[in-house]
C-alpha positions as CSV (number, residue, x, y, z in Angstrom):
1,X,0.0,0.0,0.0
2,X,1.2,3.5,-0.6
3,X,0.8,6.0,1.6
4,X,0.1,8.6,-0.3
5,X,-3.1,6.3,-1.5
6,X,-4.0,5.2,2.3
7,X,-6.9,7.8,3.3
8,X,-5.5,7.7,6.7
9,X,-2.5,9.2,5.6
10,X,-3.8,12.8,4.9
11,X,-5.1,13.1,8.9
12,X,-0.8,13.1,9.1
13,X,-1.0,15.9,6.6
14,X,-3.8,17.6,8.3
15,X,-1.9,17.8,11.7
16,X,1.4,18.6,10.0
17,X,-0.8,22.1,8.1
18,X,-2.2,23.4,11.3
19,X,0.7,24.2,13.1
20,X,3.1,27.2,12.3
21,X,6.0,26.0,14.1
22,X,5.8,21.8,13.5
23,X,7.2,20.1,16.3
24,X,9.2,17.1,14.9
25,X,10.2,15.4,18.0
26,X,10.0,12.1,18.7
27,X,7.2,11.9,21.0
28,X,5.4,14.0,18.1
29,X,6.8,11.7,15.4
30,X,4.5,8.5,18.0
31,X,1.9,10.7,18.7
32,X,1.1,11.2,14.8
33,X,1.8,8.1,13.7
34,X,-0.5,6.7,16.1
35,X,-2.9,9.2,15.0
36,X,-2.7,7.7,11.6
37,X,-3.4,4.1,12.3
38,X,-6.1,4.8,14.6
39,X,-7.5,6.5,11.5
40,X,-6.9,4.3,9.1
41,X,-8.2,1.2,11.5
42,X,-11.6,2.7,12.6
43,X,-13.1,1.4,9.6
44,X,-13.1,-2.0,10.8
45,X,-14.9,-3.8,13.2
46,X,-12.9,-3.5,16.7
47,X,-12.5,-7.2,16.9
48,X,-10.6,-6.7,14.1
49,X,-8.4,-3.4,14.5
50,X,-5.5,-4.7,15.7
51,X,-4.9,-7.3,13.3
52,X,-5.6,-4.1,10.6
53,X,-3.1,-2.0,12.8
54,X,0.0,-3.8,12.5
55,X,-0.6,-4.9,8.5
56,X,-0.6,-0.3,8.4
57,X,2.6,-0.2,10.4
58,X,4.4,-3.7,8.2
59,X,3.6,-1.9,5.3
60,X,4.1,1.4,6.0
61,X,6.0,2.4,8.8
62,X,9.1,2.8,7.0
63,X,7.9,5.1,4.7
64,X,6.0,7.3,6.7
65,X,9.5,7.3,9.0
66,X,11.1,8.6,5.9
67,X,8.2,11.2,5.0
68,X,8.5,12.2,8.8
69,X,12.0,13.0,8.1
70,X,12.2,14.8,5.5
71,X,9.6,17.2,6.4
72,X,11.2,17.5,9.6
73,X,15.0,18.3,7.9
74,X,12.6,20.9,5.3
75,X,11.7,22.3,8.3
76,X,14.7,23.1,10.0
77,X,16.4,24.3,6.6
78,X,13.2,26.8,6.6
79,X,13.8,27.9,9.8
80,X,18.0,28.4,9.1
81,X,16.8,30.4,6.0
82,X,14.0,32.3,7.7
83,X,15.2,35.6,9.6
84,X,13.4,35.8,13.1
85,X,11.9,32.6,13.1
C-alpha cells in the first residue's frame, strides 16, 4: 500500500498544516503516527483493528518514518533560511 493512497495518511498531513512551528520530535513523530493508524483502522470492526493496525505499520512504517524526516530536515532548513523565526 502507498501511503500517499492510504486515506488515513492525509489526517498526518492535516496535523502537520495546522501548526506554524511543526514540532518534529520524537514523542510528536508516536503521537502522529498513532494518530494515523487509529484512523486508518476505525473502519473496521474493533474485533478486528488490531490485526488491521500492525498490516498499516508492516507496510508502511518505514515510509512514513522517511516522509516524517524529511519534512522534519525541510523544516529546519526553513527555519536556518528564515530571519526571526
Amino acid at each position: 500500500m502507498n501511503l500517499s493512497d492510504n486515506p488515513a495518511f492525509h489526517v498526518f498531513r492535516g496535523l502537520l498544516g495546522r501548526f506554524s512551528k511543526p514540532d518534529f520530535s520524537e514523542p510528536e513523530f508516536l503521537r502522529q503516527q498513532v494518530a494515523v493508524i487509529e484512523a486508518y483502522v476505525e473502519r473496521f470492526p474493533s474485533n478486528e483493528r488490531d490485526l488491521h493496525a500492525l498490516a498499516w505499520i508492516e507496510a508502511n512504517a518505514r515510509q512514513f518514518r522517511q516522509q516524517w524526516q524529511s519534512r522534519a530536515a525541510a523544516a529546519r532548513r526553513h527555519v536556518q533560511l528564515t530571519p526571526g523565526v
